[in-house]
PLY file of the C-alpha trace (Angstrom):
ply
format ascii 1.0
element vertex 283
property float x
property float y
property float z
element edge 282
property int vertex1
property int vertex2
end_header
-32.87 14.43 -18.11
-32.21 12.63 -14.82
-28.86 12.42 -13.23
-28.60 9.27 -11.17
-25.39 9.01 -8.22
-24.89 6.26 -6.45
-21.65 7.02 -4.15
-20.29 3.78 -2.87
-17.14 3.20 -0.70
-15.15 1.74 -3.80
-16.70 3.23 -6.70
-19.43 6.04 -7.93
-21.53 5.17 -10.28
-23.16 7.87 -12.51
-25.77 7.47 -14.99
-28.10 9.98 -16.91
-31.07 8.31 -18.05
-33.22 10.27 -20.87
-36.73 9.16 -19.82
-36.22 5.56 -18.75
-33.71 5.04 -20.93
-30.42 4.83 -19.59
-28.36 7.17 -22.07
-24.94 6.46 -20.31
-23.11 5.48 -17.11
-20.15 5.89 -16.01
-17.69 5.10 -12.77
-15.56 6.80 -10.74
-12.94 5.65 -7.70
-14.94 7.15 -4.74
-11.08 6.44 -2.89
-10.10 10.21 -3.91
-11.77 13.19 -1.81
-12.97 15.35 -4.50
-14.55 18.86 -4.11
-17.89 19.92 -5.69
-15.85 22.12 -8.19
-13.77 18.54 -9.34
-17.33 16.46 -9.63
-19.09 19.07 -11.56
-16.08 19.38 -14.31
-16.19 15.31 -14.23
-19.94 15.27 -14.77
-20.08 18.15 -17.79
-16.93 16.06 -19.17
-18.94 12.61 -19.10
-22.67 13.88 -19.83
-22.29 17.21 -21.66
-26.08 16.89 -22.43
-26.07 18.79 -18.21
-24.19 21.68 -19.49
-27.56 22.36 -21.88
-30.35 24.04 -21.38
-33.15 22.64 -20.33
-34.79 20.97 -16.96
-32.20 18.33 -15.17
-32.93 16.70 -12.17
-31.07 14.42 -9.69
-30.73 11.18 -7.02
-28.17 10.72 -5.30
-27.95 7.32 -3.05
-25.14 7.55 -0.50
-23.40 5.15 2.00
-20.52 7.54 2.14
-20.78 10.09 4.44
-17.89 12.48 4.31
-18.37 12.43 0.16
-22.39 13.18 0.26
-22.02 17.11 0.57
-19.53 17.35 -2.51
-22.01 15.49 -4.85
-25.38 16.78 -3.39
-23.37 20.86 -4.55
-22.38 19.49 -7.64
-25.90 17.90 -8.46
-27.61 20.71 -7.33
-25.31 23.58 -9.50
-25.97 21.29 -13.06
-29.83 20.66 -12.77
-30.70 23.93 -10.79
-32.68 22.55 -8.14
-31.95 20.41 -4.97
-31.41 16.20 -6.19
-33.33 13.73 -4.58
-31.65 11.57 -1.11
-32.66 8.66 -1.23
-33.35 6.96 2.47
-35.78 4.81 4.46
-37.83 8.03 5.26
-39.25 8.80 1.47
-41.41 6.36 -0.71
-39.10 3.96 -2.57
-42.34 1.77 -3.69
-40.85 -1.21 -1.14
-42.08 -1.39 2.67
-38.84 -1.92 4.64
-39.37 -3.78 7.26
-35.76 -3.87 8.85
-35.85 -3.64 12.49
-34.18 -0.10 12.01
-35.50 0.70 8.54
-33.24 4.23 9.09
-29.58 2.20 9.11
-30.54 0.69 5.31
-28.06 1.44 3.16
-29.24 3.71 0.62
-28.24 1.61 -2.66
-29.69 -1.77 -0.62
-33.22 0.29 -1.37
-32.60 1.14 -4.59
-31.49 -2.17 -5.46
-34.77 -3.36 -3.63
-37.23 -0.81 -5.53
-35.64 -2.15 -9.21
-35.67 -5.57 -8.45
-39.36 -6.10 -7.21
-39.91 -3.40 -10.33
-38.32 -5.24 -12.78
-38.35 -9.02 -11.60
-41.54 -8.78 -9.22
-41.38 -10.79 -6.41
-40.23 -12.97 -4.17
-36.64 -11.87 -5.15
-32.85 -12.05 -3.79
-30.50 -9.23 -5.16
-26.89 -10.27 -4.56
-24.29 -7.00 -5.04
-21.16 -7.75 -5.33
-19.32 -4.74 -4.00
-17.15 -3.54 -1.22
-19.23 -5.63 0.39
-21.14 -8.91 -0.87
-24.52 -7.66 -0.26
-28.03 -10.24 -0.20
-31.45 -8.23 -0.10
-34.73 -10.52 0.16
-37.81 -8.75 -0.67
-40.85 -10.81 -0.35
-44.88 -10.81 -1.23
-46.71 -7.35 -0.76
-43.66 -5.38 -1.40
-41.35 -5.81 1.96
-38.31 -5.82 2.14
-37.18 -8.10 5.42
-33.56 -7.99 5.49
-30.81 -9.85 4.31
-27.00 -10.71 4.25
-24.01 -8.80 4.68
-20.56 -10.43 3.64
-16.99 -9.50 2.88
-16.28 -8.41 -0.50
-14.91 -10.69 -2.84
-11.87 -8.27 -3.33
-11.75 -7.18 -0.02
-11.82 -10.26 1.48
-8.80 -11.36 -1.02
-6.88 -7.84 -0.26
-7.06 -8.59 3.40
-5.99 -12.26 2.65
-2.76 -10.94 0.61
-2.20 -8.07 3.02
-2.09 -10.82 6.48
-0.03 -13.51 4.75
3.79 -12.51 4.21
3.99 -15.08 1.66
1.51 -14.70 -1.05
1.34 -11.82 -3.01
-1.15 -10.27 -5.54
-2.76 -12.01 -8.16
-5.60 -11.83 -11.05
-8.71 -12.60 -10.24
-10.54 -15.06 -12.81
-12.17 -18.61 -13.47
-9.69 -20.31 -13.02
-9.56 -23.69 -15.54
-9.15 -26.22 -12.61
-11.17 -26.07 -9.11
-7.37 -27.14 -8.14
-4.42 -25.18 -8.09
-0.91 -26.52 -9.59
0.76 -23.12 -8.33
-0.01 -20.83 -5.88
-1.11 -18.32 -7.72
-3.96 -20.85 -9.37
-4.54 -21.73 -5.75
-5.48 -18.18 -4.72
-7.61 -17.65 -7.88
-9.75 -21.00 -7.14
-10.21 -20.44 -3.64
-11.36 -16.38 -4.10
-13.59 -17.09 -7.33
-14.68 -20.78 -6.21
-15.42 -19.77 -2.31
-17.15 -16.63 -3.80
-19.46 -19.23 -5.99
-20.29 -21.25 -3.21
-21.31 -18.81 -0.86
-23.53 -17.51 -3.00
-25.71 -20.36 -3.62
-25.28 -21.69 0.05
-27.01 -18.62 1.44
-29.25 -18.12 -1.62
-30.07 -21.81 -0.59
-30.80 -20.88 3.23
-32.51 -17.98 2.70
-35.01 -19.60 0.57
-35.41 -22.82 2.68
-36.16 -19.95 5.75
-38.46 -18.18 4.00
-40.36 -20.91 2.25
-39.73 -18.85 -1.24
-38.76 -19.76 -4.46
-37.26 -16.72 -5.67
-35.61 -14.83 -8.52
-32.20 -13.81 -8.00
-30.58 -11.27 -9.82
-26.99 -10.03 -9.25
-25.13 -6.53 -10.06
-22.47 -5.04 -9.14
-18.68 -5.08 -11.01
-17.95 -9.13 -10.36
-21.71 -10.22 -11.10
-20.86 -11.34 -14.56
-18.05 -13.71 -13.48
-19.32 -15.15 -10.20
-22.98 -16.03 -12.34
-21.06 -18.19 -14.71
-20.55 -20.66 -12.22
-23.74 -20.09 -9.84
-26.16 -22.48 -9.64
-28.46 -20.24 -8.47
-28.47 -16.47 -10.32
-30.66 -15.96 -13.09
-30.18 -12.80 -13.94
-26.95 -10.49 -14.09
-27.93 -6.78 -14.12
-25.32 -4.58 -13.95
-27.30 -1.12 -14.37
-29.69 -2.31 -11.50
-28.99 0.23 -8.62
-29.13 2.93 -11.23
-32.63 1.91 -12.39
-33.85 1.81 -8.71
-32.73 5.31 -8.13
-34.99 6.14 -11.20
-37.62 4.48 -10.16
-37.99 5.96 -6.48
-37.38 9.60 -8.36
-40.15 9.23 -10.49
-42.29 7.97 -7.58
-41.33 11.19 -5.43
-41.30 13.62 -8.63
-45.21 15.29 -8.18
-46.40 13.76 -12.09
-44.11 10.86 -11.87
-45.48 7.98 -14.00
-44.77 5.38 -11.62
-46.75 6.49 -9.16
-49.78 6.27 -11.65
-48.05 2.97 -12.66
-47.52 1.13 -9.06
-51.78 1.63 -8.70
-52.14 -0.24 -11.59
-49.44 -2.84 -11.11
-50.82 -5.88 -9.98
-48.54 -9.20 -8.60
-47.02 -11.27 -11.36
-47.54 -15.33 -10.83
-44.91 -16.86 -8.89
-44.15 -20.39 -8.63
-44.66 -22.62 -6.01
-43.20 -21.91 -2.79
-42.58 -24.66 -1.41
-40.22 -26.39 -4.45
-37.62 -24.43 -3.19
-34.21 -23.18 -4.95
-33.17 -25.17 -7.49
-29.70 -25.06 -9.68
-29.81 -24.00 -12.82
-28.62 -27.95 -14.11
-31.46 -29.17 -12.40
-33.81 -27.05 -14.79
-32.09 -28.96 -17.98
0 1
1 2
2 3
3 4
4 5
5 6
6 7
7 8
8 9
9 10
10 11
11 12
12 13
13 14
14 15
15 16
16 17
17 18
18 19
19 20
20 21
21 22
22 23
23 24
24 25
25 26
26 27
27 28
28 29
29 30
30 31
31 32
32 33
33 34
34 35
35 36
36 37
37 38
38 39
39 40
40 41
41 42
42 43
43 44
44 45
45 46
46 47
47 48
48 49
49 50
50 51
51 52
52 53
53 54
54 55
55 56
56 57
57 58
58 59
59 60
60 61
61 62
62 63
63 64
64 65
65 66
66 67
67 68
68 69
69 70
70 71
71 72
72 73
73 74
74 75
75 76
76 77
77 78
78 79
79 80
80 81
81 82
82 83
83 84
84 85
85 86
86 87
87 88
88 89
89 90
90 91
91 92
92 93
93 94
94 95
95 96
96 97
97 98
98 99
99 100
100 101
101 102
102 103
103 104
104 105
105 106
106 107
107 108
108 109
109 110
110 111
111 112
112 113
113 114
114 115
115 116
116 117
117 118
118 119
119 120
120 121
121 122
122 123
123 124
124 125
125 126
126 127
127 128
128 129
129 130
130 131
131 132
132 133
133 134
134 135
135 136
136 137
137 138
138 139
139 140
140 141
141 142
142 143
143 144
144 145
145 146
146 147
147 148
148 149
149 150
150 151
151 152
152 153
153 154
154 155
155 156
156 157
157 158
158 159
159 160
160 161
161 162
162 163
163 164
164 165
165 166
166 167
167 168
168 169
169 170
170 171
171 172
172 173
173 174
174 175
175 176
176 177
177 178
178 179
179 180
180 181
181 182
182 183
183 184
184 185
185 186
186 187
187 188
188 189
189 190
190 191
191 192
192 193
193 194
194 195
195 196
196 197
197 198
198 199
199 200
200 201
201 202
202 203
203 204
204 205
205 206
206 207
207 208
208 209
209 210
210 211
211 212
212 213
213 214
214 215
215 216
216 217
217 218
218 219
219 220
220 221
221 222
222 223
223 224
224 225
225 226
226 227
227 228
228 229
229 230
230 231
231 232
232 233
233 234
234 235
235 236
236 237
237 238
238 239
239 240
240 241
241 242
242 243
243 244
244 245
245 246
246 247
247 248
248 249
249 250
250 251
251 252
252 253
253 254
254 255
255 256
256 257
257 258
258 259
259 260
260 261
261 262
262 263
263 264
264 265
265 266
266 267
267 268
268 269
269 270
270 271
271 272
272 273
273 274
274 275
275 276
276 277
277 278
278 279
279 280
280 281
281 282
């Protein structure tokens, strides 16, 4: 089985796929320090199919630092062998061409490797996280760049934590685009502001690029913000997972992908130069 980590600076995510089959994820707050004694008891609590015999194997992706070595030990006691870091420097099946392919965030690759995978491209990933992240991966597999934005929540923490006067509040659809209290205010500017954003630089990025794209969203808030979006089609939430599978099956020696990324030829794409459209427009 393989043990996928992807250690973000809100939240690990942890999934053990069985083949390609995701068998189970799971997520932790990556806010506590926890030793590789703490993650190992969490992992044989969550996936007691490691504690087995049998081969394991692991990948961890990593934009935390300081929590890397803790994981990489725990990894490394419950499949026997050293797990897989993903970075710019091994094949992840996409050619980065950032101007300094080495500062790419780890998950940004994996998210890159599933997407033109799974979707094919040209393709826009939007992950909402810590940060709101855009990746825009183009013909013959490159990866060019993208957008980095405040996080939905962190942008609203920040906003409660500067204003004396407004203080926490749910974050939802709200029914009305305006607000009849200030707490309905708050909710239609965070969700609403979020919406817009996204399409505006979905919108710009394809007018610059001359693409008509897929765009797929993950991350914990992809679900809500793509119920309003005029512009995601797709809401995976398992995505960044997937992509670390995929890159460890095209580093494993007999990995099937490899054989599979030969054979894999470009699927049709639609005419560049239509542009974005909203999903009304396709009525």
């Amino acid at each position: 089985m393989l043990l996928a980590i992807d250690v973000g600076n809100t939240e690990v995510t942890l999934g053990l796929f069985d083949g390609r089959r995701l068998a189970r994820s799971f997520r932790l707050s990556s806010e506590t320090r926890r030793t590789a004694d703490e993650i190992t008891l969490y992992l044989t609590q969550v996936f007691p199919e490691l504690a087995s015999r049998g081969e394991h194997s692991g990948v961890i992706a990593s934009v935390v630092p300081t929590a890397t070595p803790s994981y990489l030990e725990a990894a490394r006691r419950l499949c026997g062998r050293d797990p897989l870091v993903v970075s710019s420097l091994i094949p992840s099946g996409v050619e980065i061409d950032y101007r300094d392919p080495q500062s790419t965030g780890a998950d940004r690759i994996a998210n890159a490797a599933a997407a033109l995978r799974l979707y094919g491209a040209p393709v826009i990933v939007v992950d909402f996280g810590t940060a709101t992240t855009f990746d825009v991966i183009v013909k013959d597999r490159r990866y060019i760049g993208g957008v980095i934005a405040p996080g939905v929540i962190t942008g609203a923490e920040h906003l409660i934590r500067r204003a004396a006067r407004l203080s926490a509040f749910e974050l939802r659809a709200p029914e009305h685009v305006v607000g009849r209290s200030t707490e309905e205010s708050l909710q239609s500017g965070v969700y609403y502001g979020a919406v817009g954003q996204v399409d505006a630089i979905v919108r710009r990025i394809a007018a610059e690029e001359h693409i008509r794209p897929m765009v797929v969203a993950t991350g914990g808030l992809a679900s809500m913000i793509a119920a309003h979006s005029e512009t995601i089609e797709k809401v995976d939430p398992d995505l960044t997972l997937h992509g670390l599978r995929i890159i460890y099956e095209l580093n494993h020696p007999d990995g099937p992908e490899k054989i599979q990324a030969a054979a894999t030829k470009p699927s049709p794409r639609r005419d560049p130069k239509r542009g974005v459209k909203s999903k009304k427009r396709r009525k």
